[in-house]
C-alpha positions, 0 to 999 in steps of 0.5 A, a space after each residue: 098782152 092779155 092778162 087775168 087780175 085778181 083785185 081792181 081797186 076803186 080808184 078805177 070804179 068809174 071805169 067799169 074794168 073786167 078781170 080779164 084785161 089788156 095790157 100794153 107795155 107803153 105807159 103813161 107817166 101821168 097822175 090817173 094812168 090806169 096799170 096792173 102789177 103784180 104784188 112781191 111781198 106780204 104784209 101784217 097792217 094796212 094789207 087790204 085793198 078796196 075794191 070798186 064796190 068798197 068792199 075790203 079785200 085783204 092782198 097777198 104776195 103774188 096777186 095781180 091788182 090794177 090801180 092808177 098812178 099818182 102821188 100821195 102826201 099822208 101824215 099818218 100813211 105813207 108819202 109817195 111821189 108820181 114817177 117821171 117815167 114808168 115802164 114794165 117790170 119797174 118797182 113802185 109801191 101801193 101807196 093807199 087802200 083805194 089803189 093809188 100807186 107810186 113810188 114811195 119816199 117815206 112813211 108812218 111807222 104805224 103803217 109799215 113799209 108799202 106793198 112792192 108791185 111790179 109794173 106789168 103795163 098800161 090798162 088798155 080799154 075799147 071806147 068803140 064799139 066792136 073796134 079792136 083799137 084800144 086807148 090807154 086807160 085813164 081815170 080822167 076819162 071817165 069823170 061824171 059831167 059837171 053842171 052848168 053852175 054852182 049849186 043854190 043850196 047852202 054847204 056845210 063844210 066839215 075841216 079838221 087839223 089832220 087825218 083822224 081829227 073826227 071828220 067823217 063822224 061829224 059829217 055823217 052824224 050831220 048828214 042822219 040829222 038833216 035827212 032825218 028832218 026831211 031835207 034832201 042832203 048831198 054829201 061828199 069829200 072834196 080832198 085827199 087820195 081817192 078811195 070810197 070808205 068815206 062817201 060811202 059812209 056818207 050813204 049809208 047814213 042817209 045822203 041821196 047823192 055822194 061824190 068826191 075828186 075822183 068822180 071828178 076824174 082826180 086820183 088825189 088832190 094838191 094846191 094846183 087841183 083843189 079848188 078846181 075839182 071841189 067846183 066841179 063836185 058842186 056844180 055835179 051834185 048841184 043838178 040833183 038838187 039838194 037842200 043841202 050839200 055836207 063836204 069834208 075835206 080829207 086832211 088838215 087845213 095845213 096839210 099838203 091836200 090842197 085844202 088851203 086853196 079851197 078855203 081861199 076861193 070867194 065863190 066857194 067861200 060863198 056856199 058856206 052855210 056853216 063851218 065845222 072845224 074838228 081837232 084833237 086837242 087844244 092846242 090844235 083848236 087854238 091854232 086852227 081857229 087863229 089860223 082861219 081867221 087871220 089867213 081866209 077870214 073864215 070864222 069857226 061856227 062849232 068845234 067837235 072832234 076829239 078835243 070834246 071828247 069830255 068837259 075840259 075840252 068842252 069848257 077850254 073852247 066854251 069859255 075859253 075860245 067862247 066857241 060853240 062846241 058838241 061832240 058828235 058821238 055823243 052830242 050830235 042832237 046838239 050839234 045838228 040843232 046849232 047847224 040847222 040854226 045857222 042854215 036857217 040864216 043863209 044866205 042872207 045874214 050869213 053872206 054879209 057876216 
């Protein structure tokens, strides 16, 4: 079946799809299977879809998409499960702007319910060339090669309590820094659903290479993924190179994203030049700090986030908490100094710590 789409998501950018595609009516039930459905209903919030170059297209009733299959676990969006089976004109759901597609089984108010798709078959692509056999799409066969090692530069990460915590203000505003002082500076994110808003970010602010999982041939990550696709992540971005490697981990660190299993990991732990830890409050300040003491010995370096956004934030975790603490909108001069403090001790003073 040959087809005309009208939006391919970014989940497939690797990928390299023409509108003018073909479809077969055997589909793969696996996590990255490559689909195109038609879209049933409209919708007045979260109705945008970002395309391979990370441009924002806004859906409608009747539009054909491709995505890939996959499973989703959002606080604030929606929670969506990988289908055991999968067939043509089946009802899924569109469960993330970067194109994840999968059956929804709950979701935030603040998002509404997720666009219905129709599935019209598998993506089939053409490897060979001039052959008029196809292969079933898959996001997994088009993942960037992974180095031969872990990279010998030290990691910034930058975790948080939970979407919209401030982690992507604090890792650009990192990143500005460091390019600005003449360090050639990787970013990427390690966890979440796949989608390019925030790598892509993570360029414009000055980051020579940007990656995350799905670079690594993941359209989301979990407990089972996470450590595994953050290690090839590294070692890509390790044959560049960098200086310094600046990684957001999409979610909280008690979200269901995996995050857990990266800080659990001795050789990543390894890498760690500096800890930042963004929340919104106070209580979750607190509550983040114990928990990554007592659970991965992982001490916080420097609190930003919401939670600074003025002086009672600021003096609960100075005097309190007796933690560094700098807003990064509107203190990220102080924030880059305290970071680039602590990158001048790796890896010495910081891996005996």
């Amino acid at each position: 079946m040959r087809i005309q789409v009208d939006k391919i998501a970014s989940v497939t950018r690797n990928m390299g799809l023409d509108k003018r595609l073909t479809l077969s009516a055997q589909i793969e039930a696996k996590p990255g299977a490559v689909i195109a459905a038609r879209v049933l209903n409209d919708k007045n919030s979260y109705n945008i879809l970002e395309d391979v170059f990370g441009r924002l297209n806004q859906v409608n009733s009747g539009d054909v998409i491709v995505g890939a299959l996959g499973h989703r676990n959002a606080l604030h969006g929606y929670e969506g499960i990988m289908p055991q089976k999968v067939s043509a004109g089946d009802t899924l759901q569109l469960l993330n702007l970067g194109g994840v597609i999968g059956e929804c089984v709950s979701h935030n108010p603040e998002v509404g319910p997720p666009f219905e798709l129709e599935v019209l078959g598998q993506v089939m692509v053409y490897p060979e060339f001039q052959s008029r056999r196809g292969v079933p799409a898959r996001v997994a066969d088009h993942a960037v090669a992974a180095g031969a090692a872990l990279p010998d530069c030290p990691v910034i990460y930058v975790a948080g309590t939970c979407m919209n915590s401030g982690k992507t203000a604090a890792a650009t505003r990192l990143i500005k820094g460091l390019r600005q002082s003449g360090l050639k500076v990787a970013g990427c994110k390690l966890t979440g659903i796949s989608a390019l808003r925030d790598i892509l970010e993570m360029r414009d602010y000055g980051a020579e290479w940007v990656m995350d999982f799905t670079d690594a041939g993941a359209v989301g990550t979990d407990t089972d993924n996470a450590a595994a696709l953050s290690h090839h992540v590294f070692s890509a971005l390790g044959r560049h190179r960098p200086d310094v490697i600046v990684a957001e981990t999409g979610d909280g660190i008690m979200g269901e994203y995996g995050v857990q299993s990266i800080l659990a990991d001795p050789r990543l732990k390894a890498l760690n030049g500096a800890f930042i830890f963004c929340a919104n409050d106070p209580v979750g300040v607190a509550g983040g700090v114990a928990a990554l003491r007592s659970e991965f010995d992982i001490p916080v370096d420097v609190i930003t986030g919401p939670a600074t956004d003025n002086a009672v934030g600021l003096r609960f975790i100075r005097d309190g908490l007796g933690i560094p603490a700098h807003n990064a909108r509107r203190d990220g001069e102080g924030l880059l100094a305290h970071v680039q403090s602590l990158l001048s001790t790796w890896p010495t003073q910081r891996a005996s710590a």
